[in-house]
C-alpha positions as CSV (number, residue, x, y, z in Angstrom):
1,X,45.1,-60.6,-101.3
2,X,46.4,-59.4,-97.7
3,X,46.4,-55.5,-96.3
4,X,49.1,-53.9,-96.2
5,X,50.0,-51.0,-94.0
6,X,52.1,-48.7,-95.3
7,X,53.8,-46.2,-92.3
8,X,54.8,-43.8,-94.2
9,X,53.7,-40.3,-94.3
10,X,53.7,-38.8,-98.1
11,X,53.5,-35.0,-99.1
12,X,50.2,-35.8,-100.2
13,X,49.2,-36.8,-96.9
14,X,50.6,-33.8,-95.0
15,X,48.5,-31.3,-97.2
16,X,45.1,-33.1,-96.9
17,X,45.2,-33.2,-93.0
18,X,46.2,-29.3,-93.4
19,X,43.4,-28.6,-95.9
20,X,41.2,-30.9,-93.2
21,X,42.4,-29.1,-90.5
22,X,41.8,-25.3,-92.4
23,X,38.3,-26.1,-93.5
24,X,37.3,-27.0,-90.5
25,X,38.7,-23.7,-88.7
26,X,37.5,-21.9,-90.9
27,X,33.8,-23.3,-91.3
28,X,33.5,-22.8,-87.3
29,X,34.9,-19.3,-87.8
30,X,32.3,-19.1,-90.4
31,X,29.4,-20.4,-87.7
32,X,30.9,-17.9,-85.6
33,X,30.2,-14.9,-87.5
34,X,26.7,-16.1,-88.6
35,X,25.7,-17.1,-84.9
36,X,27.1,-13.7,-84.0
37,X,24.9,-11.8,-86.9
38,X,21.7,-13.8,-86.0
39,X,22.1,-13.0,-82.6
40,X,22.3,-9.4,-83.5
41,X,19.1,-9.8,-85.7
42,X,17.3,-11.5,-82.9
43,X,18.1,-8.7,-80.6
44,X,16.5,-5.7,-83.4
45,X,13.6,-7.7,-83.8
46,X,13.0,-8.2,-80.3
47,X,13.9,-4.4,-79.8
48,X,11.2,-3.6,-82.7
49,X,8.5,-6.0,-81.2
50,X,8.9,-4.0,-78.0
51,X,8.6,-0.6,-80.2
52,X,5.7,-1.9,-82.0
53,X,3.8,-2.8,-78.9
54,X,4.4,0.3,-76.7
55,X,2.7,2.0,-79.7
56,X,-0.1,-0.8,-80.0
57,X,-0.5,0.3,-76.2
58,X,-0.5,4.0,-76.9
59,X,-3.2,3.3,-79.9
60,X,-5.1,1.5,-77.3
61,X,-5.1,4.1,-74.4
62,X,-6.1,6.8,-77.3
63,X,-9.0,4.8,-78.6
64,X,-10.3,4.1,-74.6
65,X,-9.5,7.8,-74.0
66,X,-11.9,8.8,-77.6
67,X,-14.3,6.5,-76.6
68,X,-14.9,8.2,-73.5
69,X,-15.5,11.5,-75.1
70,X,-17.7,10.2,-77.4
71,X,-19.8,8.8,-74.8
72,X,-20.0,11.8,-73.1
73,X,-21.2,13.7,-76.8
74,X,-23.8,11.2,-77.2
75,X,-25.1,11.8,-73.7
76,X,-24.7,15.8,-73.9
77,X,-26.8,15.3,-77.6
78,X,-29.3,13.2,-75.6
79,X,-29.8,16.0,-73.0
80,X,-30.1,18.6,-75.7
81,X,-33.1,16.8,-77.6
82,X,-35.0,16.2,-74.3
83,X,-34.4,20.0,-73.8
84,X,-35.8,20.9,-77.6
85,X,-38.5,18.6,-76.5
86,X,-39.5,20.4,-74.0
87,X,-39.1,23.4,-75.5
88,X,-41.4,22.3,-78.7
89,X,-44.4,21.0,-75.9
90,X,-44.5,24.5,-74.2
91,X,-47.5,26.3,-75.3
């Protein structure tokens, strides 16, 4: 049992090397427009992270800024006691 080549080019043949041909156009298309989507995604998530951490930062310069004031309570609450203190020892 030899090979045989046959050179012939059939109907059959011209449409699978089309349909080969289309598939793979349009599967790269296809990459294309899903690369092209991602890459949009990527960019309003990295947009959003940014957003999310100038607030983080703002949160953070609020809490510093609070905690300052309520130092500054706890000291002026300090003072007033000492004052009632010695207010309370005067005869």
């Amino acid at each position: 049992m030899s090979l045989e080549f046959d050179n012939k080019i059939s109907l059959g043949h011209v449409l699978t090397l089309v349909l080969l041909i289309f598939g793979g156009v349009a599967g790269y298309t296809n990459l294309l427009s899903q690369q092209a989507q991602t890459t949009l995604e990527v960019a309003t998530l990295t947009k959003m992270s940014n957003d999310r951490e100038l607030r983080i930062r703002a949160v953070e310069i609020a809490q510093a800024g609070q905690t300052s004031d309520l130092r500054t309570i706890q000291i002026g609450i300090l003072e007033i006691k000492a004052a009632l203190a010695k207010l309370g020892e005067r005869p």
